[in-house]
C-alpha positions, 0 to 999 in steps of 0.5 A: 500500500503507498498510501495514495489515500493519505496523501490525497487527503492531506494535499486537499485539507492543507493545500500545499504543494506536497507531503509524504507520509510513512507508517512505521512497525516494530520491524521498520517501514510497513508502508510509505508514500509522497505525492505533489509538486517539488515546487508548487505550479512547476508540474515536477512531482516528488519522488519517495527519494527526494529530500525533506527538511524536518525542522525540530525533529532534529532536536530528538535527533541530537537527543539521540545522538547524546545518548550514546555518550551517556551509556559510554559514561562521558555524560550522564543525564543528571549531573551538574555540567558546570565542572565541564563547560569549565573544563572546555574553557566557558565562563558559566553565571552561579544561577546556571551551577546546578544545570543538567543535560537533563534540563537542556534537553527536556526545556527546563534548563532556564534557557531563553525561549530564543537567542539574546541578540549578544549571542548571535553578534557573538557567532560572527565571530567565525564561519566556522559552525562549530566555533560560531556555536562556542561562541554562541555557548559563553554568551548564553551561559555567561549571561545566565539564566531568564528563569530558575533551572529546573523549573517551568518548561519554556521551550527552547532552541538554545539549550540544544545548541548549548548541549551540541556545542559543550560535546563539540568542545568536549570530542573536538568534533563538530556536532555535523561530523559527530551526527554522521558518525554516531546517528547518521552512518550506523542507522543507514540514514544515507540521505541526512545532511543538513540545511535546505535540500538541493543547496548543495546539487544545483548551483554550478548547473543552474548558473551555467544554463541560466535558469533554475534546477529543481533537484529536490523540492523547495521550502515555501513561505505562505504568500500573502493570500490564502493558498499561495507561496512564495517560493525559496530556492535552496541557494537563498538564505531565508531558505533555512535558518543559520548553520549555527543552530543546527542542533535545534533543527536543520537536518534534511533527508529522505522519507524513507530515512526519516522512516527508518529514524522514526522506526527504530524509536518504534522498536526500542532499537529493535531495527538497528541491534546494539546502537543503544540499549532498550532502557536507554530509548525508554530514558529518551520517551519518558517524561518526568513525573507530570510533564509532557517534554521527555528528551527530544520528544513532546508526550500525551497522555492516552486521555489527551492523545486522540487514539486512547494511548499514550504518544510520543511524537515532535513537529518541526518547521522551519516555516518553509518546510513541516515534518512530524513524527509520532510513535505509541509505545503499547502498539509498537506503531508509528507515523512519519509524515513531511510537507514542503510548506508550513501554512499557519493552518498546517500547525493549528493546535486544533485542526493542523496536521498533527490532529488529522494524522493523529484522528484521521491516519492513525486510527484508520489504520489501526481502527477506531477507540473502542 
């Protein structure tokens, strides 16, 4: 099944250009289709091997990555990391002592929702990704903290790029390399790079016939009606937000990968043997005690989830691009679903594309709450 019907319904709800979707197993990729247009009227249509960007469901991609660090026992979830962001050379404010990867990773490290303007001068520093992030880090924790760490959630790119760089510094690697070496390469993620798809494929080419080459499809902002676009090349600069913060959400690839991502989390490692241990995915999927953000994942409650069990699941948008990913533990399913635009109807809380694939998708496939 190439679930034509799910994209067909989905093209008609949204009205963008295109979307895929996946459905995931414990074993990996039970189904997966795509349908639309790499760039909205150019008539080309997308492939299943065309390339996505997936926004912030990086973040759990970083989260991921980490862990292998924490069972190797260079980190660990709950220990101060103030003694090694002083061992790599960060001056770290007092009210930041106490603060844990646990915290950065789960939005609630006291991180500012978005960057402090000191932080992002302080990245031109470089052009290099990697040093403009350590700059980026000694800005952000000598500055301290916009609330208690530890304390109320308050969502946050920062904190996964403070996370990246303190690994970075750590392993003389840079968060880019580190990702091919320890998620990329042994989960077959061939496709994963980072940034706007077809950035890298279409420059040399396009400029010598003088014309636009459209390799992969391209992001879309939402024009100024209802159901137009504007267009990004993947050679502009609004196509994707800077290099730098990369680790909060620039991870471009397949379907099929995105697939294969989203099912390992399904399995609990199942479909990639000993790249971390079954109790160290359930570290990454579980929430603290009455929250709802675990590591790198949003959860719900069966109550409040739509399909009567308990869901992990992440959207990401980089407001040209929507990804989503979703799993529920008890039946060992999951969804993974990508579109080339992000339409304010597309992330409504109450009817977006999160709901539909949720009410709709979901529980077509596994059949309606008893």
């Amino acid at each position: 099944m190439n679930l034509q019907r799910e994209c067909e319904m989905l093209l008609r709800q949204f009205g963008v250009p295109a979307v895929g979707v996946a459905r995931l197993v414990a074993t990996g990729i039970e189904s997966l289709g795509c349908l639309g247009e790499r760039r909205h009227g150019s008539g080309i249509p997308v492939t299943e091997n065309d390339l996505w960007h997936i926004g912030s469901c990086t973040k759990s991609m970083t989260a991921t990555m980490l862990a292998r660090y924490v069972e190797r026992g260079d980190l660990e979830w709950d220990a101060p990391l103030a003694p090694l962001f002083a061992a790599c050379g960060f001056d770290v404010h007092p009210d930041f002592a106490d603060l844990t990867l646990r915290q950065l990773l789960t939005h609630r490290a006291g991180m500012p929702a978005d960057p402090s303007f000191s932080a992002v001068d302080a990245c031109v520093c470089s052009t290099l990704e990697w040093e403009q992030r350590a700059a980026f880090t000694a800005a952000t924790l000598a500055e301290g903290p916009t609330q208690v760490p530890g304390g109320e959630f308050c969502y946050s790119n920062p904190g996964y790029i403070v996370a990246a760089a303190l690994l970075e510094t750590l392993t003389g690697t840079a968060w880019e390399e580190l990702m091919r070496q320890e998620l990329f390469f042994p989960l077959g993620l061939a496709t994963a790079g980072f940034g706007a798809p077809g950035k890298s494929s279409r420059g040399a080419f396009a400029r010598l016939i003088g014309r636009d080459v459209i390799t992969q499809p391209w992001g879309h902002l939402p024009g100024a009606r209802e159901g137009t676009f504007i267009e990004l090349n993947p050679d502009d600069e609004e196509a994707d937000g800077p290099p730098w913060s990369g680790p909060a959400g620039t991870v471009h690839l397949s379907l099929p990968d995105f697939a294969r991502y989203v099912a390992f989390h399904v399995s609990r490692g199942a479909t990639a043997p000993g790249y971390l241990m079954p109790e160290t995915i359930d570290s990454l999927h579980a929430p603290l005690p009455g929250e709802d953000y675990a590591l790198g994942w949003a959860a719900t409650s069966a109550e409040a989830s739509g399909i009567g069990k308990f869901a992990i699941w992440h959207e990401g948008s980089n407001n040209a691009w929507y990804a989503g990913m979703l799993v529920v533990p008890d039946d060992q399913r999951g969804l993974a679903w990508v579109c080339n635009a992000c339409p304010d109807s597309v992330l409504d809380p109450n009817t977006g594309m999160m709901m539909m694939v949720l009410e709709e998708i979901y529980n077509r496939w596994t059949g309606p709450i008893a």
